[in-house]
C-alpha positions as CSV (number, residue, x, y, z in Angstrom):
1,X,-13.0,32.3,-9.5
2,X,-10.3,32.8,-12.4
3,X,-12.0,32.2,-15.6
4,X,-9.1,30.5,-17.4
5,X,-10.1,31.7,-20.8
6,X,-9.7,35.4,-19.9
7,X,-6.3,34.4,-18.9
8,X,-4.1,35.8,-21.1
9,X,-6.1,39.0,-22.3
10,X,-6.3,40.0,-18.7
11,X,-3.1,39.6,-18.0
12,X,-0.6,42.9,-19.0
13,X,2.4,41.2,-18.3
14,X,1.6,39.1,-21.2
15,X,2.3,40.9,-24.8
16,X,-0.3,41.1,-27.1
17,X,1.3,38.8,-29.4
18,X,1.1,35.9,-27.4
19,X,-0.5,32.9,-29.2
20,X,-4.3,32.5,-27.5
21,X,-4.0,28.9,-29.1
22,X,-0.6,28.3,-27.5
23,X,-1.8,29.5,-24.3
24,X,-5.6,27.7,-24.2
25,X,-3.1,24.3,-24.7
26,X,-0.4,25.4,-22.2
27,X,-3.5,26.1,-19.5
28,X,-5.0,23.1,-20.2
29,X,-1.5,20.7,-19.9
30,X,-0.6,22.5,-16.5
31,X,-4.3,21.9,-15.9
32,X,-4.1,18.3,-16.4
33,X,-0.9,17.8,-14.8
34,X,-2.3,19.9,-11.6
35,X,-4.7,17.1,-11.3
36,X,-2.0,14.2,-11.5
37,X,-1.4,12.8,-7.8
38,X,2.3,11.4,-6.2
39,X,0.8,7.9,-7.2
40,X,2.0,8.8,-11.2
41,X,5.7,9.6,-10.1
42,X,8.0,6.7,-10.4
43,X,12.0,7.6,-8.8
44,X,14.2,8.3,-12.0
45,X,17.7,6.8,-12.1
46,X,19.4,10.4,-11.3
47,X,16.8,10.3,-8.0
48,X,19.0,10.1,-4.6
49,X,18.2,7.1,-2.3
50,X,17.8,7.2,1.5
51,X,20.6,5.6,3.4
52,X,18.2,2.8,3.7
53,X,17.8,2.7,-0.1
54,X,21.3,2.4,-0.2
55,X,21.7,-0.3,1.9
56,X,18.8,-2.5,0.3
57,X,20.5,-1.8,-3.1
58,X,23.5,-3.1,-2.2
59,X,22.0,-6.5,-1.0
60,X,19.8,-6.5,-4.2
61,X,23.4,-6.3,-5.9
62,X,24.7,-8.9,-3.9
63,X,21.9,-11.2,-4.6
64,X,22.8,-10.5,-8.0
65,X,26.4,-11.3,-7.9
66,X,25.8,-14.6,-6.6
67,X,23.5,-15.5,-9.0
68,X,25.6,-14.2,-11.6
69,X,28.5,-16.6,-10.5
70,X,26.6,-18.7,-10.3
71,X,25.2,-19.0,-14.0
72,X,29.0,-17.4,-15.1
73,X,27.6,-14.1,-16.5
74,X,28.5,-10.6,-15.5
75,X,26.0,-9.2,-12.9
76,X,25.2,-6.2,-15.6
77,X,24.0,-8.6,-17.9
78,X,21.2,-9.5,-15.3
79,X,20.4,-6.6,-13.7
80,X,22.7,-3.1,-13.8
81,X,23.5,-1.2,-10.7
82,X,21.3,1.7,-11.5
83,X,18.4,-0.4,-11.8
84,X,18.8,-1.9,-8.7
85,X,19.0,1.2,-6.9
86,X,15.8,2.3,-8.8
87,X,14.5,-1.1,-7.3
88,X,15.1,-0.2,-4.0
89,X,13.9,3.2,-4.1
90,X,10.4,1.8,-5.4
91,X,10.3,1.4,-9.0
92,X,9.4,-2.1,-10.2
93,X,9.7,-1.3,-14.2
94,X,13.1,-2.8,-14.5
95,X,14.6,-5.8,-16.7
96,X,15.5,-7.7,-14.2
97,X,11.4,-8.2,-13.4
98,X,10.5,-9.4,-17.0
99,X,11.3,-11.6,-19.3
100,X,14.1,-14.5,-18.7
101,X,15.7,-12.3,-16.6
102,X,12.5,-12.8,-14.0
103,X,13.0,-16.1,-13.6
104,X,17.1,-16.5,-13.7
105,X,16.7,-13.6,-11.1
106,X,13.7,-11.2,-10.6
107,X,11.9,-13.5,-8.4
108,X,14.8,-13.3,-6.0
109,X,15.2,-9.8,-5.8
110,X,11.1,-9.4,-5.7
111,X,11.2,-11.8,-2.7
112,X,14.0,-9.3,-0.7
113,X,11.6,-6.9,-1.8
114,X,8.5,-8.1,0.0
115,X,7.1,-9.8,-3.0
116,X,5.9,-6.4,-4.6
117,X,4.4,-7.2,-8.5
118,X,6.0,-5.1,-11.1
């Protein structure tokens, strides 16, 4: 077994300069984050939907347009595009789930969405 504190001493890649306090902590964050499963990853924004996805987010936006029409507000003001596609790619962290916005529209989209609790 790799004794982690012999790390960078052992190494001769590594210059002799190198910080052993910088890299304890830099062994120890990628130590921590090695043990951090799927189940902490929530999709980003910039995260590319399945075609599915795609399609769910677009009746998650037209659910919003009605409402929207409905209360005479733009659809942004309730929920905006890219949190919808976030929506239907998972994430359950949005506006649109908390707040006012819950009630005028968040139980609607939850509802397309199975229900799912943000």
């Amino acid at each position: 077994m790799y004794r982690w504190s012999r790390a960078p001493r052992s190494l001769r890649s590594i210059p002799a300069s190198f910080n052993e306090g910088f890299a304890a902590g830099l062994l120890e964050a990628l130590r921590a984050e090695s043990q951090s499963g799927p189940a902490d990853l929530q999709p980003g924004l910039e995260a590319r939907p399945t075609p599915a996805q795609k399609a769910l987010a677009v009746e998650l936006g037209k659910i919003v347009d009605a409402r929207a029409a409905e209360l005479g507000v733009s659809a942004e003001i309730l929920s905006p595009r890219g949190e919808l596609k976030a929506l239907a790619m998972g994430a359950r962290d949005a506006h649109a789930l908390t707040g006012w916005r819950r009630s005028e529209i968040g139980e609607r989209l939850l509802e397309r969405l199975g229900g799912g609790e943000p």
